[in-house]
C-alpha positions in Angstrom: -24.7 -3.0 -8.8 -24.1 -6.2 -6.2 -25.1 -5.8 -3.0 -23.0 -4.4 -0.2 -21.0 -6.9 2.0 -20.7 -6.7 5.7 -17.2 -6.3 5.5 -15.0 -3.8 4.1 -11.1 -4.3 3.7 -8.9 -1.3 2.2 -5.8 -1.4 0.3 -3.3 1.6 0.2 0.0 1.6 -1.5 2.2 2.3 -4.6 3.3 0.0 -7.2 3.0 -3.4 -5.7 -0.8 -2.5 -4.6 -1.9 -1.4 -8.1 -0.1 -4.8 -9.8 2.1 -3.6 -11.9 3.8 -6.2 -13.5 0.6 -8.8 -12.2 -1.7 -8.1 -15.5 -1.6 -10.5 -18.5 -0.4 -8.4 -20.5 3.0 -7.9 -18.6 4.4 -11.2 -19.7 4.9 -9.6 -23.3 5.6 -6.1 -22.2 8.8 -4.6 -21.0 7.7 -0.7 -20.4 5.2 0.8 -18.0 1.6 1.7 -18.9 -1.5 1.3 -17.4 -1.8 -2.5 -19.5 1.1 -3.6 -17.2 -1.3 -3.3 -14.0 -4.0 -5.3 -12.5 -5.6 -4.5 -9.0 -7.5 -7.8 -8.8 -4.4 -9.9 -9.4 -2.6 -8.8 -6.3 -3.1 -9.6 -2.6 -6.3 -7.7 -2.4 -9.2 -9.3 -4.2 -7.6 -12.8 -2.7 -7.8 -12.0 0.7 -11.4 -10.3 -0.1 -12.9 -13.0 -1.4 -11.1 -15.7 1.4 -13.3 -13.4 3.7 -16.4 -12.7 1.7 -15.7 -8.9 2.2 -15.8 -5.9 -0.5 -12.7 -4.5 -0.7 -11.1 -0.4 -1.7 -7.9 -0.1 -2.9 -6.3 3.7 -2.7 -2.7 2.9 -4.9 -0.5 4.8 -7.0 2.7 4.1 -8.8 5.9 5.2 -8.1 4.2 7.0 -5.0 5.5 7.0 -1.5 4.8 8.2 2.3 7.4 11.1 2.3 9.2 10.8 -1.4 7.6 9.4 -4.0 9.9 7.4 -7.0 12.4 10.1 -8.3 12.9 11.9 -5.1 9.5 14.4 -5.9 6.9 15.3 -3.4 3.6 16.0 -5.2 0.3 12.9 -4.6 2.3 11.5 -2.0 0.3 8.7 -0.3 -1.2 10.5 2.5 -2.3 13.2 0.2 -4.1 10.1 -2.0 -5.7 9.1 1.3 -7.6 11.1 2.1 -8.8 11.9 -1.8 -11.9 9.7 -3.7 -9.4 11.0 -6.4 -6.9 13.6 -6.8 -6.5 13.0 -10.6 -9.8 13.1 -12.0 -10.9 15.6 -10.8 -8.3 16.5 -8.4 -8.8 17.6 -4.6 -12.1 15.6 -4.5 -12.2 14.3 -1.2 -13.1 11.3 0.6 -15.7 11.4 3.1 -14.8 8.1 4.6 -18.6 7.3 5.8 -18.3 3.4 5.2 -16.0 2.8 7.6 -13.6 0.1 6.6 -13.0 -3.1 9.2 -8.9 -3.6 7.9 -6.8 -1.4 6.5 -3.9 -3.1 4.6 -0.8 -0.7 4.0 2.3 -1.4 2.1 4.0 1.7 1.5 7.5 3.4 1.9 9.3 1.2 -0.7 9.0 4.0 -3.2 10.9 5.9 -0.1 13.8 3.6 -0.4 14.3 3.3 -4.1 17.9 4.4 -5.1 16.1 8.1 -6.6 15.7 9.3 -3.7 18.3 11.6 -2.0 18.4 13.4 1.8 15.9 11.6 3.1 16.6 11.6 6.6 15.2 8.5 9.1 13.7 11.7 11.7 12.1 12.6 8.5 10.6 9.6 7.3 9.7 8.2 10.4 7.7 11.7 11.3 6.0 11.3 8.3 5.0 7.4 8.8 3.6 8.5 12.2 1.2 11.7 10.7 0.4 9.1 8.1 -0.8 6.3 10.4 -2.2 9.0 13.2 -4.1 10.4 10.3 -5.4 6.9 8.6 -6.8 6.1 12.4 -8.5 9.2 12.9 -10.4 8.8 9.6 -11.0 5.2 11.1 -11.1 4.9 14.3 -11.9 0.8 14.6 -10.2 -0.4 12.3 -7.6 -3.2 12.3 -5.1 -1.4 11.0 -1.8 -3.7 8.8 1.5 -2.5 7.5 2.5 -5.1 5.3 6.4 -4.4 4.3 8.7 -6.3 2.5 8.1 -7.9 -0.7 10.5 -5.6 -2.8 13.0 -5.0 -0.2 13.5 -3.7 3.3 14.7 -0.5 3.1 12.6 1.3 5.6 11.7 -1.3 7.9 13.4 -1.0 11.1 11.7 2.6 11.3 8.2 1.6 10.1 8.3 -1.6 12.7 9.7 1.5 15.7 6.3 3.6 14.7 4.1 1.0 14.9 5.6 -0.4 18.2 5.3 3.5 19.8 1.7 3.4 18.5 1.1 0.3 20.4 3.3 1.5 23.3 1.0 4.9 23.2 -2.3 2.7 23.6 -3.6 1.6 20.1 -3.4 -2.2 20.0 -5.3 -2.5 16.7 -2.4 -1.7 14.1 0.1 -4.3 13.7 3.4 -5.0 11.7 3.7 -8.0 8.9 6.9 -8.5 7.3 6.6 -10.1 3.6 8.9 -12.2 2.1 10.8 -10.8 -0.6 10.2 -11.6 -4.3 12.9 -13.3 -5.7 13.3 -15.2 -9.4 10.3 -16.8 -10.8 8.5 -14.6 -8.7 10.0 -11.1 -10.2 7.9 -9.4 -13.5 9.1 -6.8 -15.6 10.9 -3.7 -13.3 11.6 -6.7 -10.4 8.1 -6.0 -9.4 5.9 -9.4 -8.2 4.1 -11.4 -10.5 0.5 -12.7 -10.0 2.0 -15.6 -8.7 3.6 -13.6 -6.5 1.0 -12.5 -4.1 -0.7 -15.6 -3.6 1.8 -16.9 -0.9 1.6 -13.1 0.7 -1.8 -12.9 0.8 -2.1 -16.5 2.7 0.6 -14.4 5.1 
């Protein structure tokens, strides 16, 4: 295997994390499957390698902070978390012993999609907070990212109020990034990003 850089960065999210809709073969495919996704043609391997650090992405599909895609409840993203993998097989966890030096979060637009139904803002925003409470206890020096915004805002005013009681509570190394919606040229199949896409979001 290659050796082990200094540096790690971590990736957690749904849809947009995984690349769906970034993999070569989602130009001549209109339908979801696993063909239609490609990790290292999002935001995450570019920003690795602009840093020359390994990177570990945690994503899932259609998954979300407190309702995943179709308003269900089951592998939600903090569940995911704190797995090496819930699938395969399931409840195996993570022990977290290389800490990572940035965490990258873009989650909650699964939250927002038009399937889900009674989901209060108390609601989501408690479970945002556990979320992030429980991503800095696994590690506590991390610089710690919510990225938000490149398939909509729907959640944003209460993810940016979490982070900024976070700060307000003392932890000055998690930090909000609003990304520029996709829009056009830039939308794949499902008006998810293309590979193109996430070049300009990663340089953000």
């Amino acid at each position: 295997p290659p050796a082990q850089k200094s540096k790690l960065i971590e990736f957690v999210g749904d849809s947009i994390t995984v690349g769906y809709s970034a993999s070569a073969e989602a130009s001549t495919s209109s339908a979801w499957s696993t063909a239609t996704e490609d990790a290292t043609k999002t935001y995450s391997e570019y920003i690795a390698n602009a840093f020359g650090a390994d990177y570990h992405v945690i994503a899932v599909s259609g998954r979300g902070v407190v309702r995943n895609y179709g308003n269900t409840t089951e592998r939600l993203i903090p569940l995911l978390y704190s797995s090496l993998d819930d699938y395969n097989p399931a409840g195996v966890k993570h022990d977290f012993k290389r800490q990572a030096d940035v965490i990258v979060i873009n989650a909650g637009t699964n939250d927002a999609s038009g399937t889900v139904t009674n989901l209060s803002r108390d609601e989501f925003i408690a479970g945002v907070k556990a979320f992030l409470l429980d991503v800095r206890a696994k590690n506590p020096n991390a610089e710690i990212i919510y990225a938000y915004g490149m398939m909509g805002a729907g959640w944003m005013p209460q993810i940016k109020s979490v982070i900024e009681e976070l700060r307000t509570a003392g932890d000055s190394h998690i930090t909000f990034l609003k990304l520029r919606q996709c829009a056009g040229a830039e939308l794949g199949i499902a008006s998810h990003p293309t590979a193109d896409a996430y070049i300009s979001r990663g340089d953000a």
